[in-house]
N, C-alpha and C positions, 0 to 999 in steps of 0.2 A: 263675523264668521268668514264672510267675503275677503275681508281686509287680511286676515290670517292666513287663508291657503293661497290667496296670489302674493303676499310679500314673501315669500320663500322663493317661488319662483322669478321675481322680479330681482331679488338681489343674486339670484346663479344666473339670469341673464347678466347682468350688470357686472358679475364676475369674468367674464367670457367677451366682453365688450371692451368695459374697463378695467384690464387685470391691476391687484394693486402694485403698485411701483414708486418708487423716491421720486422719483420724478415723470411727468406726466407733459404731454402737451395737447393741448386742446387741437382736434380738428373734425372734419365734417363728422365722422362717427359717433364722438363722443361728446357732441354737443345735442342739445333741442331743445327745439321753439316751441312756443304756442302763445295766443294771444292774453292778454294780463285782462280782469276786469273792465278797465278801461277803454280796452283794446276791442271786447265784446261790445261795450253801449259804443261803441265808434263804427264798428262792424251794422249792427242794428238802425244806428243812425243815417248808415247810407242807404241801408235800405229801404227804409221810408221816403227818405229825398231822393230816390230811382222811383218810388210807383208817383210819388207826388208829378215829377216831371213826365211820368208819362202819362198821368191822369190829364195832366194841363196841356203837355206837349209843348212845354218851355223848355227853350234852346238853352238859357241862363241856366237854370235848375238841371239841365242834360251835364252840362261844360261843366258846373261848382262840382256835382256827384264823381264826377269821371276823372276831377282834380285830385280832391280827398282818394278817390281808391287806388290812383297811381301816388300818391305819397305814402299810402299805409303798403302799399308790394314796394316801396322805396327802403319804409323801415323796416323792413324784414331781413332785406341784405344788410343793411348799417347795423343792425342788432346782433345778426349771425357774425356782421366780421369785425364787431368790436371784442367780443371773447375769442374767436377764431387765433390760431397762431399762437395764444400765450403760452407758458413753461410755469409749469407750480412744480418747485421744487421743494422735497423738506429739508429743514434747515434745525432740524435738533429738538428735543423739549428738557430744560434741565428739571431734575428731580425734584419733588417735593414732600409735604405731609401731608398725612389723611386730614381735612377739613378745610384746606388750601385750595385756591384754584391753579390747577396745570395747565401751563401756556406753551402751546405749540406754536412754532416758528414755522412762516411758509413763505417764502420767497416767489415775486411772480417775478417773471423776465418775459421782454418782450424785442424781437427781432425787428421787426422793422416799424410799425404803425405804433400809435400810442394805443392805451386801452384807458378807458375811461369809466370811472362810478361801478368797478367790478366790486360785487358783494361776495363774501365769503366768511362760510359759518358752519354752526352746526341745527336746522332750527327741531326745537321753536324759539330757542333764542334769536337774539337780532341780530342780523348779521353783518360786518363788518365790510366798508366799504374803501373801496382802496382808489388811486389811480396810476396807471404806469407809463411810463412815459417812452417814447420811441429811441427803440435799440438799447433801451435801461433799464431798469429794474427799483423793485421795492419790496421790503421785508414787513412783515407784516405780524402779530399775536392772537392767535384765537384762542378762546380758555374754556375748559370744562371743571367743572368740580372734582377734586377727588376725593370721593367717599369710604372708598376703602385700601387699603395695601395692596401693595404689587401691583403688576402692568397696570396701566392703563392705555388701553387702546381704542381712540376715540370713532373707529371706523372710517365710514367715507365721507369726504367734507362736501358741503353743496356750494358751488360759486358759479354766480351769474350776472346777468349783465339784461338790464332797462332802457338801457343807451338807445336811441336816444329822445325818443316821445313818451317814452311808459306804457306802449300801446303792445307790446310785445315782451314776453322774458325769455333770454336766450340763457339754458343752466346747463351744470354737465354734476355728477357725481362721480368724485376719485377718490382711491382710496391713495395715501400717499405711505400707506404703510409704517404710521408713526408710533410710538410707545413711550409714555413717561411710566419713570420708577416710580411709586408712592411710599414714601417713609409713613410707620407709625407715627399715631400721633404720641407727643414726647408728654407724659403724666408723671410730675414733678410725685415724690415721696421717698421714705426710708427704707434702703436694703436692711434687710436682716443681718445680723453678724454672719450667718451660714453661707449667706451667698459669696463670696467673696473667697471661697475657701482654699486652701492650698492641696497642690495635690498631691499625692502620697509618696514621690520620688525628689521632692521637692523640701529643703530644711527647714525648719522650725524659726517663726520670727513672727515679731511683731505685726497686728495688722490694725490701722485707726482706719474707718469707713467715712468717717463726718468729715468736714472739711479740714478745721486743723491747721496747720501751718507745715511749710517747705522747708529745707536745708538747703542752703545758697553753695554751690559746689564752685561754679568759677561760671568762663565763657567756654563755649567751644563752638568749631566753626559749622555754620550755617548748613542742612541737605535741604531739598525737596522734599517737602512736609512738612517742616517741621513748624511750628503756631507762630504767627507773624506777633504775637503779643508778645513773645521773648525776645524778639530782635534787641539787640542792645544796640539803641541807636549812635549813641557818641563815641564807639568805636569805631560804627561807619563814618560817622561824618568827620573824622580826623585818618580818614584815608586809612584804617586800616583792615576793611573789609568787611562782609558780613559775619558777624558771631550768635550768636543765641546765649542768653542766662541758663545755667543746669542748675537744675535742682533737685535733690535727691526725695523721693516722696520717704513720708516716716512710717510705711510699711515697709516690714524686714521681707517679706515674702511676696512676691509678683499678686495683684490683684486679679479676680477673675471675675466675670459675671455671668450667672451659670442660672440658665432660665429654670432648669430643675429646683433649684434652691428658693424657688420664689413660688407664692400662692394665688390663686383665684385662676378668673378665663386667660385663654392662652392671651387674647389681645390686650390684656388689662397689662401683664405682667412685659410683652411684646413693648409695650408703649412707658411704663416703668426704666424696661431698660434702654431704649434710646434715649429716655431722658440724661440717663447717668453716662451712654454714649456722649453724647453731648456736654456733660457737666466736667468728667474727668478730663474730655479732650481741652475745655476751654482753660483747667487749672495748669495743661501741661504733664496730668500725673499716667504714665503708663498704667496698662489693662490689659487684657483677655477677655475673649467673648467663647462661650460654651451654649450651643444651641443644640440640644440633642447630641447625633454624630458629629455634630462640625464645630470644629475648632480653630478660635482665631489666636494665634499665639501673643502676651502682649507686646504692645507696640505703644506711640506717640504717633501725632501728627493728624495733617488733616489728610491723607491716602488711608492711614488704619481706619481712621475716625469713618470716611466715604465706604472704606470695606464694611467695618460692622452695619453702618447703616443700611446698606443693600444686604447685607446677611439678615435681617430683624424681615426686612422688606419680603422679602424669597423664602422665609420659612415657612414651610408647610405649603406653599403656591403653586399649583401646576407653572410650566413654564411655555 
């Protein structure tokens, strides 16, 4: 019950502190200390060998206590300014499916000192340890599972630094303001003849759903998007450029794939049709996608193929 009414209030401090942003740099504010396990029986430790010497009134036992306690206030600054100074920048997370892990990219850079054995995660996972080197940088992967569709927003990332006795952890919580897209997961099966269906302004033609075979039309030249599996390589390699194989699919009528036309839970059927996102893009054979109101008109290529797949991802999602 404790734990519940102060983490409310501990992460609106933490908002007002560390507001979230792309990029972050650690400095006195938004770092803190405190002593590690370690750090305590070492604390403990000297305290005993202070009453010892003053029980005995040993100069030796004064001098070793007085040593140990000016090197642990030594590692306090070496701790605070090994994380001190850095830049965690975000650096992207490409898209994936539901049951994949999402890898977030995070860039540390460092101005002028090196940073050493900095961890960075999300726990109670283990957290990833990096080191940066003076006036350079290093990119880095953190990864969460993704469980379900749409955003994924992994929150604030914890990174900190041990450096350099383990008697102290110096951490900061940022949020770096990150989001991976989650595609359905892709569940291989048979559309219905329905689904596929023409629509009513639209002529009268053949439609085959199964896979089937292409008409071989010719070459023609190469856009943006279009399926690197067609490239006709021996056109290119005799210097005359890039072309693509066309192929006319043996439906007479523009295919569609119309979530309406399909049965069971919404994500059953959500995950059906990226399958066939996926299957029709890798044949080459144009499509439509019908999601409720929204309408993807058909297309080719891997930009259609990346649209439908964020349109499957975003349906029904707050945003």
């Amino acid at each position: 019950m404790l734990r519940q009414r102060v983490r409310p209030r501990w992460n609106r401090w933490l908002a007002k502190r560390i507001p979230p942003a792309a990029e972050v740099r650690l400095n006195q504010r938004r770092i803190f200390i405190i002593p590690t396990r370690t750090g305590l029986a070492f604390g403990i430790a000297l305290v005993l060998m202070l009453l010892v010497a003053i029980n005995y009134q040993n100069s030796l036992a004064y001098g070793l206590t007085f040593l140990l306690l000016s090197m642990f206030i030594l590692t306090i600054l070496h701790t605070f300014r090994n994380l001190a100074g850095m830049t965690l920048r975000a650096a992207g997370a490409p898209a994936v499916f539901v049951g994949e892990r999402a890898r977030f990219r995070v860039r540390l850079e460092s101005e002028r000192q090196p940073h050493q054995a900095i961890a960075l995660g999300w726990p109670p996972a283990e957290l990833q340890a990096q080191d940066v080197p003076a006036g350079g940088s290093c990119d880095c992967e953190v990864d969460l599972p993704a469980e379900r569709r749409g955003w994924l927003r992994p929150g604030r990332l914890r990174v900190e630094s041990r450096f350099p006795l383990g008697l102290l952890v110096a951490w900061s919580w940022v949020d770096l303001d990150q989001a991976a897209l989650v595609y359905p997961r892709p569940l291989p099966g048979d559309l219905p003849m329905g689904t596929g269906g023409r629509r009513d302004d639209e002529e009268e033609g053949v439609r085959v759903l199964g896979r089937g075979a292409d008409d071989y039309q010719g070459l023609k030249p190469y856009q943006p998007g279009d399926s690197r599996r067609r490239l006709h390589w021996k056109a290119y390699s005799r210097g005359q450029g890039l072309f693509i194989k066309d192929f006319a699919a043996l439906a007479g009528a523009d295919l569609w794939l119309d979530l309406e036309g399909l049965e069971g839970e919404l994500e059953s059927r959500l995950s059906l049709l990226c399958h066939w996102v996926l299957t029709f893009t890798e044949r080459g054979q144009p499509f439509g996608l019908r999601l409720g109101g929204q309408e993807l008109r058909p297309d080719v290529g891997e930009l259609h193929r990346d649209a439908c797949l964020r349109a499957l991802a975003l349906y029904g999602v707050a945003r």
